[in-house]
Each structure stands twice: as C-alpha cells, then as structure tokens.
C-alpha positions in Angstrom: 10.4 24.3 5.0 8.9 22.2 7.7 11.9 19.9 7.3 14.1 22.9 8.0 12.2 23.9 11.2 12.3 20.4 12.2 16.1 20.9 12.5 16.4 23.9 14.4 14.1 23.3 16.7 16.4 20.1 17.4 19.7 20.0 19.7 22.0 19.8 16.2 20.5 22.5 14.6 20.2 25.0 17.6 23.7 24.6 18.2 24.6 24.6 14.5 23.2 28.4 14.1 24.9 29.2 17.5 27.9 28.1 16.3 27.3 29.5 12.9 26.4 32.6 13.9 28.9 33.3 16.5 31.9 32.0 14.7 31.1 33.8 11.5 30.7 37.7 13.7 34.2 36.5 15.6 35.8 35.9 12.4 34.5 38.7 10.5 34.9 40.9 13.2 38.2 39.7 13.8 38.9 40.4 9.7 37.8 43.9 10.0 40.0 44.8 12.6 42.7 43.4 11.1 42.2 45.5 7.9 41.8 48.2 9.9 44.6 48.0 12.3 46.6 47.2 8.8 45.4 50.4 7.3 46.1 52.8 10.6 49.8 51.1 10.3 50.2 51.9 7.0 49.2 55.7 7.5 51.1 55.7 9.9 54.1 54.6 8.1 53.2 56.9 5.0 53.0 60.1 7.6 56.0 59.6 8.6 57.8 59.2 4.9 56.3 62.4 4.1 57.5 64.0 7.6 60.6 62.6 6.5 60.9 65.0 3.3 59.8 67.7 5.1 62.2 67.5 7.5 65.0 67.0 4.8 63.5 70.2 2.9 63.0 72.7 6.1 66.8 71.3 7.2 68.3 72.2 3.8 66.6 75.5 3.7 67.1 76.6 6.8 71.2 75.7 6.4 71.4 77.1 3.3 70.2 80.9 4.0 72.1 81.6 0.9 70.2 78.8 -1.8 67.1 79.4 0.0 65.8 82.0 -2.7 66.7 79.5 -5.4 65.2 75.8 -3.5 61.8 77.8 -2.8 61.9 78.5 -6.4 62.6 75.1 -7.5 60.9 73.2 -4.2 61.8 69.6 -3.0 60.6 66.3 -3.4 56.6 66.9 -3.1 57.1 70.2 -0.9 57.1 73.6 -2.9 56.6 77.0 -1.6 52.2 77.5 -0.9 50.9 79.7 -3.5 49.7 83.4 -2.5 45.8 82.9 -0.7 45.9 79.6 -0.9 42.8 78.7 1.9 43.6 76.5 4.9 41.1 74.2 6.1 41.3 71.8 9.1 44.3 71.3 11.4 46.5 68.1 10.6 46.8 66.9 14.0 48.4 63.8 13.2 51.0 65.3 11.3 51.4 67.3 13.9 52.0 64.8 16.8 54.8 63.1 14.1 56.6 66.4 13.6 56.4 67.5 17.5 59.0 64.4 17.8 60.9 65.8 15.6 64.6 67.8 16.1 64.9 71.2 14.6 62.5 73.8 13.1 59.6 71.7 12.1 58.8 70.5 15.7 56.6 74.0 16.2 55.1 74.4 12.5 51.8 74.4 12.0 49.8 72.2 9.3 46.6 72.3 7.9 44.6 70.9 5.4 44.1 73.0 2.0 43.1 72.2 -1.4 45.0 70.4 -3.6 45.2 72.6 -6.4 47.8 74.2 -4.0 50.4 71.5 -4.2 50.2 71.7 -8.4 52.7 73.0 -9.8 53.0 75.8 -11.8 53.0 75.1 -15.6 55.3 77.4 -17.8 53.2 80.0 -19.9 54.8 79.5 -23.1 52.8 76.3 -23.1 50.4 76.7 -25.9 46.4 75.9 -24.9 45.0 72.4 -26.2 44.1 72.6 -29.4 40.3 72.4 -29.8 38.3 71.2 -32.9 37.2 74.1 -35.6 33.7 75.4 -35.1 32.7 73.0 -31.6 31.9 74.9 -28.8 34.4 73.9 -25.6 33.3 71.6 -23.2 34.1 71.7 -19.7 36.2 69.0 -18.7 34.2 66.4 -17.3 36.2 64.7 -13.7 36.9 61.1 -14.0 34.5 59.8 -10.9 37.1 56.6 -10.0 39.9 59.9 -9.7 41.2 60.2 -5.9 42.5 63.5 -5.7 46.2 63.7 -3.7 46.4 65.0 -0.5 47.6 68.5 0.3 49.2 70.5 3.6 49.8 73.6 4.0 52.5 73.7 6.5 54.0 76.9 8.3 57.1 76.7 9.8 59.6 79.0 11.2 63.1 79.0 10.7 66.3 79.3 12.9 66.8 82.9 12.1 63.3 83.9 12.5 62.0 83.4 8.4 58.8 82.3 8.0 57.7 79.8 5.6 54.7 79.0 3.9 55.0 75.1 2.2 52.7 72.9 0.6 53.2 69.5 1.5 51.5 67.0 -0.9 50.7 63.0 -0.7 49.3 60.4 -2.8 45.8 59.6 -1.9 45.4 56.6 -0.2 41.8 54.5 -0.8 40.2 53.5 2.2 38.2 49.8 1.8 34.9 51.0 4.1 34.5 48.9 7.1 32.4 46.6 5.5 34.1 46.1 2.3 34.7 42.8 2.4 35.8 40.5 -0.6 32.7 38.1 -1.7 34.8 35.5 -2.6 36.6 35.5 1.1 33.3 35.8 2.9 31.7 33.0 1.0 34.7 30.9 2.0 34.8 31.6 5.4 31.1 31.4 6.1 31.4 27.5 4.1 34.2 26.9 6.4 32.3 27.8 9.5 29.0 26.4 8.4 31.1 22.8 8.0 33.2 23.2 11.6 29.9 24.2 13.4 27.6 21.4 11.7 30.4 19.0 12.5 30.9 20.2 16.4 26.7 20.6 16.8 26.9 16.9 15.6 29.5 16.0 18.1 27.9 17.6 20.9 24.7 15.9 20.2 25.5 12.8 19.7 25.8 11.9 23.6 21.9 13.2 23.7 20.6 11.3 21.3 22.0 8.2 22.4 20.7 8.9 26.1 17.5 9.2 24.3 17.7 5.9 22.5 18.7 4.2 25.7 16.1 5.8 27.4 13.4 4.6 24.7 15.4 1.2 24.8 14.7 1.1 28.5 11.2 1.6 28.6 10.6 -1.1 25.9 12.9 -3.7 27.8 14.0 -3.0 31.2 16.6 -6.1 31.0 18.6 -4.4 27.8 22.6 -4.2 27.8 23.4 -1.0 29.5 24.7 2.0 28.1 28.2 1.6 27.1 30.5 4.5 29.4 32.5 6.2 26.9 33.3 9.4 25.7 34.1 13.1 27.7 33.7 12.8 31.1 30.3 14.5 31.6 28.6 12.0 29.0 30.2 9.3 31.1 28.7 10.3 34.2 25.4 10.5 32.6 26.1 6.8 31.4 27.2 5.9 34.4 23.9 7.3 36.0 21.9 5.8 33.6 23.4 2.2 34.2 22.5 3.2 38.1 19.1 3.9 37.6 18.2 0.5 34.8 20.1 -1.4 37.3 18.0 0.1 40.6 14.6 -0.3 38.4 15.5 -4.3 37.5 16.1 -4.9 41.7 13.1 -3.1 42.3 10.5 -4.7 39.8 12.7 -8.2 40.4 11.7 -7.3 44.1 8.1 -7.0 43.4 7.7 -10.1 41.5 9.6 -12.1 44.3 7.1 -10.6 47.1 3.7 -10.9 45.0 5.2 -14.5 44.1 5.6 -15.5 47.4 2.7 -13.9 48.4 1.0 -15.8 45.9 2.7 -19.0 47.2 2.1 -18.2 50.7 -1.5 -17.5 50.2 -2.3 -20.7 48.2 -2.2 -23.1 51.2 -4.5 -21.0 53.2 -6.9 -20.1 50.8 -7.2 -24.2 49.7 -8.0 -24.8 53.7 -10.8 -22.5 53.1 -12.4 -23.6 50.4 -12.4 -27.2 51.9 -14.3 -25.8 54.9 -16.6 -23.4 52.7 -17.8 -27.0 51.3 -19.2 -28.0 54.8 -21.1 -24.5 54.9 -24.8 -25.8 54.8 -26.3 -23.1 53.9 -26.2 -23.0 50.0 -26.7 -19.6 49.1 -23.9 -18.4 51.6 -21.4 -21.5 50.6 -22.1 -20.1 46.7 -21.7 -16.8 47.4 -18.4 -17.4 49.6 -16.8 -19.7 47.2 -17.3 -17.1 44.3 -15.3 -14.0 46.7 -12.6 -16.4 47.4 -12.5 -17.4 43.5 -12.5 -13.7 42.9 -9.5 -13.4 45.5 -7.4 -16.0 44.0 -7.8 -14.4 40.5 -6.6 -11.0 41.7 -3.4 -12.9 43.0 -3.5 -15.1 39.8 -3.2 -11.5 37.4 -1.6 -9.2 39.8 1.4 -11.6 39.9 1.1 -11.9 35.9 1.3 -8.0 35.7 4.8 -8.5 37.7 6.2 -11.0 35.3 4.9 -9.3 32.1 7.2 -6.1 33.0 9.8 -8.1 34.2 10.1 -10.9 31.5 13.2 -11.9 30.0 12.3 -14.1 26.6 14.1 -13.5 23.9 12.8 -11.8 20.5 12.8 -14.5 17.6 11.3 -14.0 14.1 7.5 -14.9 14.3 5.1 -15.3 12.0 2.2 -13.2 13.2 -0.7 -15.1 11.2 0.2 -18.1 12.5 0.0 -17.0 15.9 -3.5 -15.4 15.4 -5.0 -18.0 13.7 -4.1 -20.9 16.6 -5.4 -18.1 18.9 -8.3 -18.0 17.0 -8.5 -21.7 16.1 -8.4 -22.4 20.2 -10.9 -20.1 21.2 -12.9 -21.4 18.6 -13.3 -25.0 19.8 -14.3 -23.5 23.1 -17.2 -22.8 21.6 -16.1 -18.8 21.0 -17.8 -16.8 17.8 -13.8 -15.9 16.7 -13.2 -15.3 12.7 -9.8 -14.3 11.1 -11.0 -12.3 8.5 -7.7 -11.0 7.1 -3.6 -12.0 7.1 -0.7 -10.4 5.8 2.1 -12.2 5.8 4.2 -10.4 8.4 7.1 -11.7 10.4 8.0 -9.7 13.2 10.5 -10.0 16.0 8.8 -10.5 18.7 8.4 -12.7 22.2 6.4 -15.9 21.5 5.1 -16.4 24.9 4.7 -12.7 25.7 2.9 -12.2 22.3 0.6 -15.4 22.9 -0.4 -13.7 26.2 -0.9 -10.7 24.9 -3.5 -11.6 22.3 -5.0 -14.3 24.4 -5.7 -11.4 26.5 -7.6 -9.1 23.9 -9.3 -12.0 22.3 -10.7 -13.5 25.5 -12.0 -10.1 26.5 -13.5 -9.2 23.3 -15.5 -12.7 23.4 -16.2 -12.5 27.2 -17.6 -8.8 27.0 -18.3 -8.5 23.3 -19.6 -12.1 22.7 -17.6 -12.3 19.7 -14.0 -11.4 17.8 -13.1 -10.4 14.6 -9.3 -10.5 14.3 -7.4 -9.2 10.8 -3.9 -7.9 10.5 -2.8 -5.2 8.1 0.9 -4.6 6.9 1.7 -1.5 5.2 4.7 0.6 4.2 5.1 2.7 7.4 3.8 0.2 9.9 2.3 -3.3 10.9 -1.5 -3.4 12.2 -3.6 -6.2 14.3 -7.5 -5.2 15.1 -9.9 -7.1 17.3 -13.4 -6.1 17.3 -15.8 -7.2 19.0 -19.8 -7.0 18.4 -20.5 -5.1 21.8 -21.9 -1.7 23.1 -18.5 0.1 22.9 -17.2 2.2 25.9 -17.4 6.3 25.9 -14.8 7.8 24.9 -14.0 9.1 28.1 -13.2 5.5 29.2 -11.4 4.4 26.1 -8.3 5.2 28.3 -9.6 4.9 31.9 -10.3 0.8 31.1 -5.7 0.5 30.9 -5.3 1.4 34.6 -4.8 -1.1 37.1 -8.0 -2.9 39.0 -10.2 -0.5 36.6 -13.9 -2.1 35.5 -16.6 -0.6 34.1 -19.8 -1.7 35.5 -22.1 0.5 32.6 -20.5 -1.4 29.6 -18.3 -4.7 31.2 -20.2 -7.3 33.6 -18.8 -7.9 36.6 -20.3 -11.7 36.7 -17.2 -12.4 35.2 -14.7 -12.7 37.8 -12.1 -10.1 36.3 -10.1 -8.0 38.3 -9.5 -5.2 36.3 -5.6 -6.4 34.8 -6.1 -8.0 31.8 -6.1 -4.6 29.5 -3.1 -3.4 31.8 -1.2 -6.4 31.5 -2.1 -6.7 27.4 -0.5 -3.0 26.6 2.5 -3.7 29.5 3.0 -7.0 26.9 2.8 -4.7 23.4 4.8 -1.6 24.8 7.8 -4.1 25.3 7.4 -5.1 22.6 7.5 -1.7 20.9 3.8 -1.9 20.2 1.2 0.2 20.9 -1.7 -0.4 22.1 -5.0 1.6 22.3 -9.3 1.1 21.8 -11.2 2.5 19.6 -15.2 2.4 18.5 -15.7 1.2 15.2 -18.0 3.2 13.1 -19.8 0.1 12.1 -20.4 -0.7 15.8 -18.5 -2.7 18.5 -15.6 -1.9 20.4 -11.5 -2.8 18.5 -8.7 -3.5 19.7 -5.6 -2.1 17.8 -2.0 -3.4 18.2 0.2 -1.6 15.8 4.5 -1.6 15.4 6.7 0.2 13.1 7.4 -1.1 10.1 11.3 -1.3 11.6 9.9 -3.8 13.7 9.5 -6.3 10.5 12.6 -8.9 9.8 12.2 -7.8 6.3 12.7 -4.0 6.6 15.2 -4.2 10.0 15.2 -6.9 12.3 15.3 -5.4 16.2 16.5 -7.5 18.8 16.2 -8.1 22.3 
C-alpha cells in the first residue's frame, strides 16, 4: 500500500490514472452511445417494416370494398380486426410520425398502445381443453419470467369511402440491453487496453522530468558534468537547452570567482610580506606580537576563502580508492605530529571518489577534531544500503542548535571552539562543499558516550562493487 501511494503521488502515476480514468469514461461512453444509436436505428427500421404491412393491409382493404368482409375476417400479416372493448392505453407517437409520411388512408389513423392479448388470435372452439391429471386440483399457469410479451397497437383508421376501422397491429418484442449493460468480457479488455496505452504514455511523458531531475542532482554534485543531451519534443529541448544555459552560466561565474579571490590572493601576498618585514622592526613587543598574529589571521582567511573557491570548482577525476587506506595515512600523519588519532575500525570499501579532494576533506575533519577536541577516533562502516566514516572527538560537543549553524561560511563558536587558533570559520564549509560533490553527506552529531562526530556517509551505489559512478 505505501508502495502504491508512492506512485500516484509521482508524475507517472498521476498521469497514469488521468489517462486511465479519462480514456476508459471516453471509451465507455463512446460504447454506450454506440449501442444506443444502434438500437434507435434498429427501431426505427422495425417501425417502419410494420408500417409497411399496415399500409399493404389498409390499401388492400380499402380497394377491395367487396373482400373487405372476408380479409377482416381472415386479417393480414400480424394485423387483424381489434376485438370488441379491447382498452387503449398510450398514444404511439412514433408510429404516428412514420405513417403521417405516408400516401393514402393511414396518414390520419390514430394508434395507441393496448394489451397484447388483443393482437391473439382467436382459437377455434372445437378445440378440446388440455387434459388435466385425475383427481389434482388445476393450477394456474405460472408465466415464464425470461418471457417478453409482443407488442400490440390498436390502430384506427378511416377509409376512402368513409368506413371506419378498428385493427390491431402486433410486433415482436424487442429486448432492450439497459444503458449500462455492458459485456464483462469487453469491459475487462478495454479497461487492460487502456491501463497499458496510459502507463505507456504517463511513462513517456515523464521521462523528460526525471531526467531533468537527474541532471539537476548531477549538477549540484559536479558543476563540470557533460551537459544534458538536447533531444526529444521540442518543449523538453528547450528545457535542455536552458539547462545547458544555466550549468554553463554557473561554471563562468564560480570560474570567475576563483580567478578574482586568486588574484586577490596573489595580489595581496606581496603587500602583506612588506608588512610583516616592517612589523619585525616594531619595538614594542607586545604590539609587534599582537600585529603579526592579525596579519597571520588575515592571510589565513585568504589562504581558505580561496580553498572554498577551488573546492566547488574542482575538476579531478573520480578513480576507485581504497578508503582505509586513505584514513589510515591521514591518521598515520597526524599521528607523528604528535596528534592523539586512532583508527579503530576499517571495512574494506572502495569507492569512486577524488583523491585529492577526499584527502582534503578528511584532513579537514581530522585536524579540527584534534585542534578543538584534542583527539580523533576515526572508524568506517560499510553496510548494505550505504557506506559510513565517523570522527569523534573527546570534546564538549556543540548544542544542537549549532550542530548546523558551525557549516556556514566565516561561522565560529566562541562557547565551545577557541578562537586562539587562527581559524576563520571555512574549514567545516569547505569539508561538506568537498563530500556533497562527492555525493556525500555530511553532518555532526553528539555522541551519547560524549564528544562531538563527524559523519561522512554515501550510498551504497557509490561502491565500485555495487555500481561504480563516474565523474
């Protein structure tokens, strides 16, 4: 069931029980007017066989004034003479309207409906009565229900010379299929028919969505990725060919950026060394200290503000990389710096990733784990569904209102982070602009056991083993 809702509340399923709904009323509709026109056409037709032998009846009697004793007697072909007190019910107009176009006498008669025990005829007396058996009572005869009683008119007419006539006009009963009597069989077809065209066309409609949506998702994981390829109708190609725009308008924009911090960066580095040479002849101690550390401070704001630039804007290639071999000569350099860093736990995983970009990225999480944690405790998990890399450190934690807060740009928290340091608030920013092109995510957590972690984690597609994805 949740499976089903899943798929109607998608683009392919809302359009499959649009579809499927208005195709199968259109074509059902469409059957039942058919049917119905056909059976209007064939009353039609049948009232005018029977005005037909009326006409042929009424003709012959009314040229024969000498036979016409005798044919009332022995009647025509379903039209006798109407009994004595035979009861008329409802006016036939339709009848009516068919004889009105007709030449002679029967173009002014009059019909009505009657019962149809008028239109029997009569059975000789001599007839002896149906035998019944000795000493059982007799039974009323009991009316077959599936029995369709004929039709029966009582038609008066009068004659060229003025004779009135009194006929009963009979017809076969004709079955009527109600409006909604449709054959099972031919409704279960049609509906499978429909059900298959509109899951095929809801599919083909889609399709241009879905992969604007993957290009979309492409995009934000790697802004240098082929473009979309312009095929198909021409409103999906000018949605291509907008997309294309805009990937191509974001790569000369963010390549923009990364040329003007980069030659801001380059620009400033002359200036800045010409200070520091003349902050050494400051003679004051204290001040020169204090000077040198805000123009330290400066150039590292340059230093990762320029890094933020190139992580978005990086164009390294994804090779298969074995993931506990990067952590461990991570772990193994911080730890000759004299770093409290521990890989507690591998798991074999090799993952298509950037190298460089990857290095960077835990570099990143380990140095700031040791730096504001004073140690790192880095294990990797690979399961079914998804890969896992934690880094905890042994420090106070953050709230959990700033778990979030700490990823935006030039953000530091003076309650739980020191600002001795020297950061500038970019190395989270830069760490989850590194994992989210790589198709990671990245987010913190505190760890029930104490200590703030770290958690990188990819889908499992992202493992060469299950589905190698490219750059």
């Amino acid at each position: 069931m949740k499976r089903l809702r899943r798929f109607f509340a998608s683009m392919v399923g809302r359009l499959f029980l649009i579809l499927l709904l208005g195709m199968a009323v259109a074509a059902i509709g469409a059957t039942v007017l058919a049917s119905a026109k056909r059976q209007q056409e064939f009353e039609r037709q049948n009232l005018n066989r029977i005005a037909d032998r009326l006409q042929g009846y009424v003709n012959l009697l009314d040229g024969n004034p000498e036979l016409r004793e005798r044919l009332l007697a022995v009647g025509g072909p379903s039209v006798r003479e109407l009994p004595d007190g035979a009861r008329q019910g409802r006016r036939d107009t339709a009848m009516m309207a068919v004889l009105d176009d007709r030449p002679g006498p029967v173009a002014h008669a009059q019909v009505h409906f009657t019962s149809f025990r008028s239109c029997l005829p009569r059975l000789p007396e001599l007839l002896p009565p149906p035998p019944h058996k000795m000493g059982a009572p007799k039974r009323p005869r009991e009316r077959d229900p599936a029995f369709i009683p004929p039709k029966c008119r009582a038609v008066s007419v009068v004659l060229s010379d003025g004779t009135p006539l009194r006929l009963a006009l009979d017809s076969p009963a004709v079955a009527h299929n109600g409006i909604l009597a449709v054959d099972p069989l031919f409704l279960t077809l049609l509906v499978i028919a429909i059900a298959i065209l509109a899951y095929i066309v809801a599919r083909m409609a889609s399709a241009p969505l879905q992969r604007l949506a993957a290009a979309a998702a492409a995009l934000g994981d790697d802004l240098q990725g082929a473009p979309m390829p312009v095929t198909g109708p021409l409103e999906v190609r000018r949605a291509a060919e907008a997309f294309n725009a805009m990937q191509q308008r974001l790569q000369r924009h963010l390549g923009e950026r990364t040329q003007m911090l980069a030659a801001i960066t380059h620009d400033l580095q002359t200036p800045v060394t010409r200070l520091r040479l003349r902050l050494e002849n400051v003679t004051d101690e204290a001040l020169r200290e204090r000077l040198i550390g805000d123009l330290g401070a400066m150039q590292a704001l340059i230093r990762e503000g320029l890094e933020l630039a190139r992580s978005a804007e990086s164009a390294e290639q994804r090779a298969a990389l074995v993931l506990d071999s990067l952590l461990e000569s991570i772990v193994e350099d911080a730890a000759e710096a004299g770093a409290d860093v521990r890989f507690d736990q591998a798991s074999g995983a090799v993952m298509m990733l950037r190298p460089l970009a990857m290095h960077r990225l835990f570099s990143n999480l380990v140095d700031n784990a040791v730096m504001y944690g004073q140690s790192a405790r880095v294990s990797v998990e690979q399961t079914e569904h998804d890969v896992v890399v934690r880094i905890r450190d042994s420090g106070p934690g953050l709230a959990e209102d700033e778990l979030e807060a700490v990823f935006d740009p030039f953000v530091r928290l003076e309650t739980s982070r020191s600002r001795d340091t020297g950061g500038a608030g970019l190395g989270l920013t830069i760490a989850r602009a590194l994992a989210e092109k790589d198709g990671a995510t990245l987010h913190l957590r505190n760890h029930p056991q104490g200590g703030l972690e770290a958690v990188v984690r990819w889908p499992a597609t992202w493992r060469v083993a299950t589905g190698s994805r490219t750059g």
